[in-house]
N, C-alpha and C positions, 0 to 999 in steps of 0.2 A: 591471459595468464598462462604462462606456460609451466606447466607443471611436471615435465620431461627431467628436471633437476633436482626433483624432490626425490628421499630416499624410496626403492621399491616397497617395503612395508605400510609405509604413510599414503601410497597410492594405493595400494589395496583395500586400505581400512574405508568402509563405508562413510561415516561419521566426518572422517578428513575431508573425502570429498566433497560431503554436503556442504563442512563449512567453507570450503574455495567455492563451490559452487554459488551459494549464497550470498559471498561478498561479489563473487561476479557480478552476480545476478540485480543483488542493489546498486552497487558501482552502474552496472548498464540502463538501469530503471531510471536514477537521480540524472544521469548523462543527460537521458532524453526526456524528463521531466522540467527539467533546466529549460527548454529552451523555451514553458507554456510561463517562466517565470515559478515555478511548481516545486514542492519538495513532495514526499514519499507521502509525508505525515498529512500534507494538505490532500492528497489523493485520496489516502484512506480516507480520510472524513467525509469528503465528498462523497465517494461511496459507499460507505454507512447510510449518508443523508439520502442517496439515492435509494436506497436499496430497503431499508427502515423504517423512510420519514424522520417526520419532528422527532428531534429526541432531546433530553437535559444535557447538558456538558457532562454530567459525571456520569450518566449511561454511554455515554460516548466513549469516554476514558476508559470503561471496565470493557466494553465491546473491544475496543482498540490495543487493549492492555500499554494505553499510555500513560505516564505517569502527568499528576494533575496540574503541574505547572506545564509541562510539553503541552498537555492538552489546549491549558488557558490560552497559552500562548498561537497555538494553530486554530483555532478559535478567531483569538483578534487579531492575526496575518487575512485569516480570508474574511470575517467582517467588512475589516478597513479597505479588503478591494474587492467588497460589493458581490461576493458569491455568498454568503451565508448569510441569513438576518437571526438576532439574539433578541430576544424578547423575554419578559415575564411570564412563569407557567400562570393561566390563571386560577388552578386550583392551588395551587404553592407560591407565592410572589416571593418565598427565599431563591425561588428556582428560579433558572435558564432554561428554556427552552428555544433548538437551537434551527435553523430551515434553511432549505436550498432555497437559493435564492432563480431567478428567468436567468441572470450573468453566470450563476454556480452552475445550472443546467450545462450551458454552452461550454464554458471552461472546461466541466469534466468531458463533456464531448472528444473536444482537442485532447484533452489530457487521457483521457480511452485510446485515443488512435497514436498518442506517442507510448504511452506504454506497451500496444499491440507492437508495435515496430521493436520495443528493446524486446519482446520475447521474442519474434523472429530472428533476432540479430544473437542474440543469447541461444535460443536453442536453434538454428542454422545449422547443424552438425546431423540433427535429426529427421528423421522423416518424418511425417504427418501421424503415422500409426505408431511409431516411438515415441512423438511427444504426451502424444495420447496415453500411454504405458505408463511413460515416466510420471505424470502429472496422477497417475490412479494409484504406484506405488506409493509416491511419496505422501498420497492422502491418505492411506493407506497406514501406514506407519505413524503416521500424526495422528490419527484417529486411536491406538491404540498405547498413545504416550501418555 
């Protein structure tokens, strides 16, 4: 994105920034997500799953802040190709309770090493101790939104 044609005010504003930044930053992520067969949505839950464990479909959703059909739906995309198993909670049998599956393990593997790749290619401009900076400001500021 070149952003050399935008007015000098709108490059100043921090806020502007973030959000070209941001669409960058997804645009580069889904790029090379794409190639595990992968969306964003399917990433994050894997990571949740890893990161978590078992959890319900709608703790997933509230973690994710997905909304609960996106969720259903990235739910039974990675079911039906055998990364996640859905099962009955057995103290709640209205409940889903939801697991990485041996295939989800692997998958997020791959899928770790292509999203390491879109943050190199996305922050490439950066040095190792800037990205370091950047990645503490912007928690930094999220932390206190």
């Amino acid at each position: 994105m070149d952003e050399g044609d935008a007015p000098r005010r709108l490059r100043a504003l921090p806020s502007w920034l973030l959000a070209r930044a941001a669409l960058l930053g997804a645009r580069t992520v889904t790029a090379h997500l794409e190639e595990a067969g992968m969306r964003r949505a399917h990433y994050a839950l894997l990571v949740a799953l890893r990161e978590d464990g078992p959890a319900s479909q709608a703790a997933l959703g509230r973690r994710l802040a997905a909304d609960r059909s996106d969720m259903h739906r990235t739910v039974g995309d990675l079911e039906s190709r055998g990364l996640i198993a859905r099962e009955p909670d057995p103290e709640d049998r209205r409940r889903n309770v939801v697991t990485l599956t041996g295939a989800g393990v692997a998958a997020l593997a791959e899928a770790d090493a292509l999203v390491d790749a879109a943050q190199s290619e996305l922050l490439a401009p950066l040095s190792a101790d800037e990205r370091e900076e950047l990645v503490r400001l912007l928690s930094s500021a999220l932390e206190r939104a």
